[in-house]
C-alpha positions as CSV (number, residue, x, y, z in Angstrom):
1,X,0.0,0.0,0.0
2,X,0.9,3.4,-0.5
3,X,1.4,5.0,2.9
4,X,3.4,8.4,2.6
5,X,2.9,9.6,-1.3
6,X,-0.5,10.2,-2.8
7,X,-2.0,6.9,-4.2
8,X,-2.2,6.8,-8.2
9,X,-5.2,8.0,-9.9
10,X,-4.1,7.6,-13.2
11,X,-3.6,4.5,-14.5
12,X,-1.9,3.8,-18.1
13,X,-2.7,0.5,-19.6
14,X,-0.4,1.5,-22.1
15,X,3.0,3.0,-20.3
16,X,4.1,6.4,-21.0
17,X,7.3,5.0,-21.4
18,X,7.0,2.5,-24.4
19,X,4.8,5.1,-26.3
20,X,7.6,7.6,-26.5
21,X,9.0,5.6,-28.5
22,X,6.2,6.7,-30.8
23,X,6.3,10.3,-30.1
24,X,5.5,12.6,-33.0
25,X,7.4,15.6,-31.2
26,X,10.7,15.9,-29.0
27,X,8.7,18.1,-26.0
28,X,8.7,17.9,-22.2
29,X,5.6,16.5,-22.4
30,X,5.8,14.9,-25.9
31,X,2.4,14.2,-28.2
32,X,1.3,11.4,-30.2
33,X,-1.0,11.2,-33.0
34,X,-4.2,9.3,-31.7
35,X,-6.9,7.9,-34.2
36,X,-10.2,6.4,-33.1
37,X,-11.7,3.5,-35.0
38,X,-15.2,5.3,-33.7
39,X,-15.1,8.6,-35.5
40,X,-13.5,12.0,-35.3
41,X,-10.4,12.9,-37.0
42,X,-6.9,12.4,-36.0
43,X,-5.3,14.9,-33.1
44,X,-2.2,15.0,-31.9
45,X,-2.3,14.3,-27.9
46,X,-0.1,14.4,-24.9
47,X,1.4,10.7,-24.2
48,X,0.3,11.1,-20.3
49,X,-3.5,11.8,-21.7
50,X,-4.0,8.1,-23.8
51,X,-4.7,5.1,-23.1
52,X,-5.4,5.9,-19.1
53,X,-7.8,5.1,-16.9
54,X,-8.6,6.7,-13.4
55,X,-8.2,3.4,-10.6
56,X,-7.5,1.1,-13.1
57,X,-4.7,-0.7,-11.0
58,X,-6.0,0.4,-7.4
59,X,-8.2,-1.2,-4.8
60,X,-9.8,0.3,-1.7
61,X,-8.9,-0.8,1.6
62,X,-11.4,-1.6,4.5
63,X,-10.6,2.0,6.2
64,X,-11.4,3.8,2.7
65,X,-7.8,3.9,1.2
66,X,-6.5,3.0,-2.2
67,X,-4.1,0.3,-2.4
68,X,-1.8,1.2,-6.0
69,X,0.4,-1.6,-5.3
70,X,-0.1,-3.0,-8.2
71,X,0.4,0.4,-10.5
72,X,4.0,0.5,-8.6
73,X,4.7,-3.2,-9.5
74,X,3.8,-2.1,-13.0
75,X,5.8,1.3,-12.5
76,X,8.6,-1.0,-12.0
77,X,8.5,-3.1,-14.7
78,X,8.0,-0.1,-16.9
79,X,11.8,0.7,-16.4
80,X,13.0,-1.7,-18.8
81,X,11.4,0.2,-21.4
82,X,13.8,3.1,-20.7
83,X,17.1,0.6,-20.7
84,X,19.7,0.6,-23.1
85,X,18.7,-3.5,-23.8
86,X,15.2,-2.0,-25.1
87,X,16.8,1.0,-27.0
88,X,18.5,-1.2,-28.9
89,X,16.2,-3.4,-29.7
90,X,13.9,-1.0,-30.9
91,X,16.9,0.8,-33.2
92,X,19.4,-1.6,-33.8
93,X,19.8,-5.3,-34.9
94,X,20.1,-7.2,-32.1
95,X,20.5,-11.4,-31.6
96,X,17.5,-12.3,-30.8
97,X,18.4,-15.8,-29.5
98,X,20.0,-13.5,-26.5
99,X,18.3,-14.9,-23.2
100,X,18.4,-11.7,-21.5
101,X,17.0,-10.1,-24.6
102,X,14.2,-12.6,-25.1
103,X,13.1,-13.3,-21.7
104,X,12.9,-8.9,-21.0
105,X,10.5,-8.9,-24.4
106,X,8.3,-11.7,-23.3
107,X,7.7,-10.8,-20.0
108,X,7.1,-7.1,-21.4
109,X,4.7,-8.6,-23.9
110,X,3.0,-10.4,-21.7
111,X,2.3,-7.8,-19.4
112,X,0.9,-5.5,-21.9
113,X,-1.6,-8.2,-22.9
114,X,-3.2,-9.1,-19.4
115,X,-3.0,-5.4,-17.8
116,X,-5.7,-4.0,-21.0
117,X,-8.9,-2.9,-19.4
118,X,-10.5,-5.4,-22.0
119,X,-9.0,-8.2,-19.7
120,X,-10.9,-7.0,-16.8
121,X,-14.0,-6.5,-19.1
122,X,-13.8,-10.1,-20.0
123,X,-13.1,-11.2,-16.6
124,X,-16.3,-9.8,-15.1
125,X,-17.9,-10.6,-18.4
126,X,-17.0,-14.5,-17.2
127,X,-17.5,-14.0,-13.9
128,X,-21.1,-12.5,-14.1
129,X,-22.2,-16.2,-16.7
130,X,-20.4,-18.6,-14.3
131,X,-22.7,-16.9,-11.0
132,X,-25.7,-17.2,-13.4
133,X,-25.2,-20.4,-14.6
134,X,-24.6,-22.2,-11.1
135,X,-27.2,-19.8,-9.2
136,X,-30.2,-21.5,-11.3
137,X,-32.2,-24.6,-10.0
138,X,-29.7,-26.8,-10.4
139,X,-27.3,-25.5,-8.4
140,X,-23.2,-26.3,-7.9
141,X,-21.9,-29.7,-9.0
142,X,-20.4,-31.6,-6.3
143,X,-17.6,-32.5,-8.5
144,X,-16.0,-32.4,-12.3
145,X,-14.1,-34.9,-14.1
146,X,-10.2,-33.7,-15.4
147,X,-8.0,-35.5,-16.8
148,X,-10.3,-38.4,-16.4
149,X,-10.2,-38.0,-12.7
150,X,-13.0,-37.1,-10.6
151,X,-12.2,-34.0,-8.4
152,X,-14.6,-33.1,-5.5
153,X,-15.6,-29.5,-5.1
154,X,-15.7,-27.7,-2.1
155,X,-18.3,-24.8,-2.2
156,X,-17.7,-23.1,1.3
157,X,-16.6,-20.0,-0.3
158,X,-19.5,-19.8,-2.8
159,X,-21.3,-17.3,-1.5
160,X,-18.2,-15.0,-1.0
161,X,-17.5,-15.5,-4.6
162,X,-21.3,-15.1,-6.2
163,X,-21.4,-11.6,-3.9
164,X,-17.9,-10.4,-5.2
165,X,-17.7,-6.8,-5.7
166,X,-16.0,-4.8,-8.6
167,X,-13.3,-4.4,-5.6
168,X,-13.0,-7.8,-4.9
169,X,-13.0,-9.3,-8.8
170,X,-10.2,-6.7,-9.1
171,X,-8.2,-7.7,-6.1
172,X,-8.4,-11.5,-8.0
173,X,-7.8,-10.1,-11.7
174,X,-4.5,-8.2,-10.1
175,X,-3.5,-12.0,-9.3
176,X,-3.9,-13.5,-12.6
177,X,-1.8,-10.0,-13.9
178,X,0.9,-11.0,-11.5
179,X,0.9,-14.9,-13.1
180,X,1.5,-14.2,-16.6
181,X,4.8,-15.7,-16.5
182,X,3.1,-18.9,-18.4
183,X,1.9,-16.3,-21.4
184,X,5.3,-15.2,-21.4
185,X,7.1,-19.0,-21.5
186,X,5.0,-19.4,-24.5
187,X,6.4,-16.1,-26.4
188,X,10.5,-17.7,-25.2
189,X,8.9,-20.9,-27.0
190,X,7.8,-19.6,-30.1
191,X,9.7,-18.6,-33.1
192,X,11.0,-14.9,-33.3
193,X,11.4,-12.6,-36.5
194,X,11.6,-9.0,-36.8
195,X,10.2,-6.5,-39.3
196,X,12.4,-4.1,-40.1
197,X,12.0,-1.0,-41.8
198,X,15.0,1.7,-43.1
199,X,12.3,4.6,-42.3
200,X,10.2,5.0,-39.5
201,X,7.0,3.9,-40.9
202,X,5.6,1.5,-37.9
203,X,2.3,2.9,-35.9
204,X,1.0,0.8,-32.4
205,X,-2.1,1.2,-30.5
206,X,-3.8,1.1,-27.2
207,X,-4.2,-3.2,-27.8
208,X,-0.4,-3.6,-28.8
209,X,-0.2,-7.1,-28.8
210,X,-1.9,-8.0,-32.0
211,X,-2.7,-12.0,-31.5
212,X,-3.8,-13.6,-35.9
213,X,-4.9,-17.0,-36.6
214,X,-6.9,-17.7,-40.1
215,X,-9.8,-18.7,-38.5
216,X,-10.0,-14.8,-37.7
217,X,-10.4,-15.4,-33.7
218,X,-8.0,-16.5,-30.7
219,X,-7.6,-20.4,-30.9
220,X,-4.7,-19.9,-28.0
221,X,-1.0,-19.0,-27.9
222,X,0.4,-22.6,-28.6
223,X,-2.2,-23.0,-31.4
224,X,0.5,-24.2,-34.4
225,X,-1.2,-21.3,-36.8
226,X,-1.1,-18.7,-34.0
227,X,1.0,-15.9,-34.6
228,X,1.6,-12.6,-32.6
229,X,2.5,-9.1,-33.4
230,X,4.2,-6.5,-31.4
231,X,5.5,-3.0,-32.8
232,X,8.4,-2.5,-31.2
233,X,9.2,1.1,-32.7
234,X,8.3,3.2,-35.8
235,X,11.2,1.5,-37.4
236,X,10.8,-2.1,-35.4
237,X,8.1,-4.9,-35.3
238,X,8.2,-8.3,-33.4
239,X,6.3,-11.0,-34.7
240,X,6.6,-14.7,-32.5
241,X,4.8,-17.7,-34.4
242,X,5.1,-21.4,-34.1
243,X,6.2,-22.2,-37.3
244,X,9.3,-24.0,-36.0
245,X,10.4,-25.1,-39.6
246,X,11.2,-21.6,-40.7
247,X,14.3,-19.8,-39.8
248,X,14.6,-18.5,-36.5
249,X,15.7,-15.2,-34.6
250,X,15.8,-13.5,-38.3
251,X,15.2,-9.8,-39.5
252,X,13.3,-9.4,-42.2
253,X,13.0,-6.1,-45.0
254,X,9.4,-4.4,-44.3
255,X,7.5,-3.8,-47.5
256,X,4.9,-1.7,-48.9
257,X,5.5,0.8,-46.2
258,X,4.4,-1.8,-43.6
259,X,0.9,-0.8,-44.6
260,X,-0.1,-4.8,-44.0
261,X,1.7,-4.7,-40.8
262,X,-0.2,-1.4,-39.7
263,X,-3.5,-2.8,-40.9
264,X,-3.3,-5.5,-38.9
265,X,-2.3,-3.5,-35.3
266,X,-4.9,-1.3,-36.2
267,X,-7.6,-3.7,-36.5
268,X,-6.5,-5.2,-33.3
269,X,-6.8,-1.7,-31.6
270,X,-9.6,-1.3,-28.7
271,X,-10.5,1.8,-30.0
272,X,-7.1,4.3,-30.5
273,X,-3.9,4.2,-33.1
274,X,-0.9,5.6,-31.8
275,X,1.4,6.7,-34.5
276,X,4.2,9.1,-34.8
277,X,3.3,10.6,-38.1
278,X,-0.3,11.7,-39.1
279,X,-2.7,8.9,-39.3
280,X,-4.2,10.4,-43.0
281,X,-0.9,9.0,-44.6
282,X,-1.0,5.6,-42.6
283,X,-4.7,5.2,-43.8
284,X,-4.0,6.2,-47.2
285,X,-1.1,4.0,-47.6
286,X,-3.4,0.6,-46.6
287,X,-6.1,1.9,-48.8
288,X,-3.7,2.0,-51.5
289,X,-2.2,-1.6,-50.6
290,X,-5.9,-3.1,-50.3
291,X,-6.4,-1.7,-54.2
292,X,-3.7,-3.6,-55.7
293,X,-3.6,-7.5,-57.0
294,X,-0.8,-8.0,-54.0
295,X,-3.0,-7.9,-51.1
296,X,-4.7,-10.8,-50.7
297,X,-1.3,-12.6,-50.7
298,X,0.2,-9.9,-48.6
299,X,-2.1,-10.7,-45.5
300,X,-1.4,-14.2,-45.7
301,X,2.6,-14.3,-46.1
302,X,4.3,-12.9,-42.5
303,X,7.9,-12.7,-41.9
304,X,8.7,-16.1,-43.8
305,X,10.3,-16.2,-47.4
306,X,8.5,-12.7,-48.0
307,X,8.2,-10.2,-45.2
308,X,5.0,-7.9,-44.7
């Protein structure tokens, strides 16, 4: 808990730190472009004004306090986005089969996923059906079969559960948050490639781990056509798959402006695009790619023979 200093208010589920690497300007306070998939036009938008929400990562304590131990854990965490290990990452070319290197970017990636407010949307989303379901006439079952064992279930804490509070399903979401270390084993596990670009042409959004599968919805991580997309920088995109016959821990030349690449992040996006240059020219360049004969097979090649 946070005893002397003022507890967070503001909560970015995107950090400050990793979108300046976006920036469109070089300020004390530097902007980013922001598009909404909603409507409005672009704007250009202090980096500490996107992708926040007020409490996001606090709980309140019996006496009335908010607990932001879990913002500082993230606050921590967000450091390595301002090491030189990241820097060069996100600029240079780096071996990617580096330990240190990989196991930084997965836990990083991983993080990003789980801490979206979408996650906690989902989980009270699940939470609300599984109280419905078992609150009906028929009640709890006494046990369930896994693994073809029979497991009995112990339903003292029930009630406590089926009452939760937005307080409490937070205080259980922050645990699943802190346990992500099995999403990020399965980024070590999978095959790593970057997209890299001469110019900085790269946008990323307020969803930044872009998750593709052809069957156009999440069929897991260790799925064998799962693949995952993470821009890195303007100039820098990280895609992990499971394609274990193809080359591993390459770089790859980005083509047609990465207009596939940006199509795809942005069509991932909860709501916002995040891009260093004005989102006009991003648009216009994926209408353009989506008008020629290429596209079709653009989408579907990533990062193998042929880079996006």
């Amino acid at each position: 808990m946070n005893t002397g200093a003022k507890p967070t208010r503001r909560c970015h589920w995107v950090p400050q730190a990793y979108l300046k690497g976006f920036a469109a300007d070089n300020r004390k306070s530097p902007r980013i472009w922001r598009l909404s998939n909603q409507a409005g036009e672009p704007e250009l938008k202090r980096i500490d004004k996107v992708a926040v929400r007020n409490h996001l990562y606090t709980v309140t304590e019996n006496d009335g306090r908010r607990n932001d131990a879990q913002e500082k854990r993230f606050a921590d965490l967000e450091q390595l986005f301002a090491s030189r290990a990241w820097d060069r990452l996100r600029t240079a070319f780096v071996d990617l089969s580096d330990t240190s290197i990989r196991k930084m970017v997965a836990l990083l990636a991983a993080t990003l996923y789980v801490r979206s407010p979408a996650n906690f949307d989902q989980y009270k989303h699940i939470h609300a059906r599984f109280v419905s379901e078992f609150s009906g006439p028929r009640g709890l079952p006494n046990a369930v079969i896994m693994d073809g064992k029979r497991l009995e279930l112990d339903h003292s804490d029930w009630e406590d559960h089926a009452n939760a509070d937005e307080n409490e399903l937070k205080r259980n979401w922050f645990e699943i948050l802190n346990s992500c270390g099995d999403i990020a084993q399965m980024f070590l596990d999978m095959r790593w490639a970057i997209i890299a670009a001469d110019t900085p042409v790269f946008v990323t959004s307020d969803h930044p781990i872009t998750f593709l599968h052809p069957d156009l919805r999440f069929r897991g991580i260790s799925n064998p056509e799962t693949s995952v997309v993470f821009p890195l920088s303007p100039t820098r995109v990280l895609c992990m798959d499971n394609r274990h016959s193809e080359p591993d821990n390459q770089y790859y030349e980005a083509q047609h402006n990465g207009a596939a690449v940006n199509m795809l992040i942005w069509q991932n996006a909860l709501e916002h695009m995040f891009s260093h240059r004005d989102p006009h020219s991003v648009c216009a360049e994926i209408l353009a790619l989506e008008e020629t004969s290429e596209f079709q097979d653009v989408t579907k090649e990533t990062y193998t023979d042929k880079s996006l």
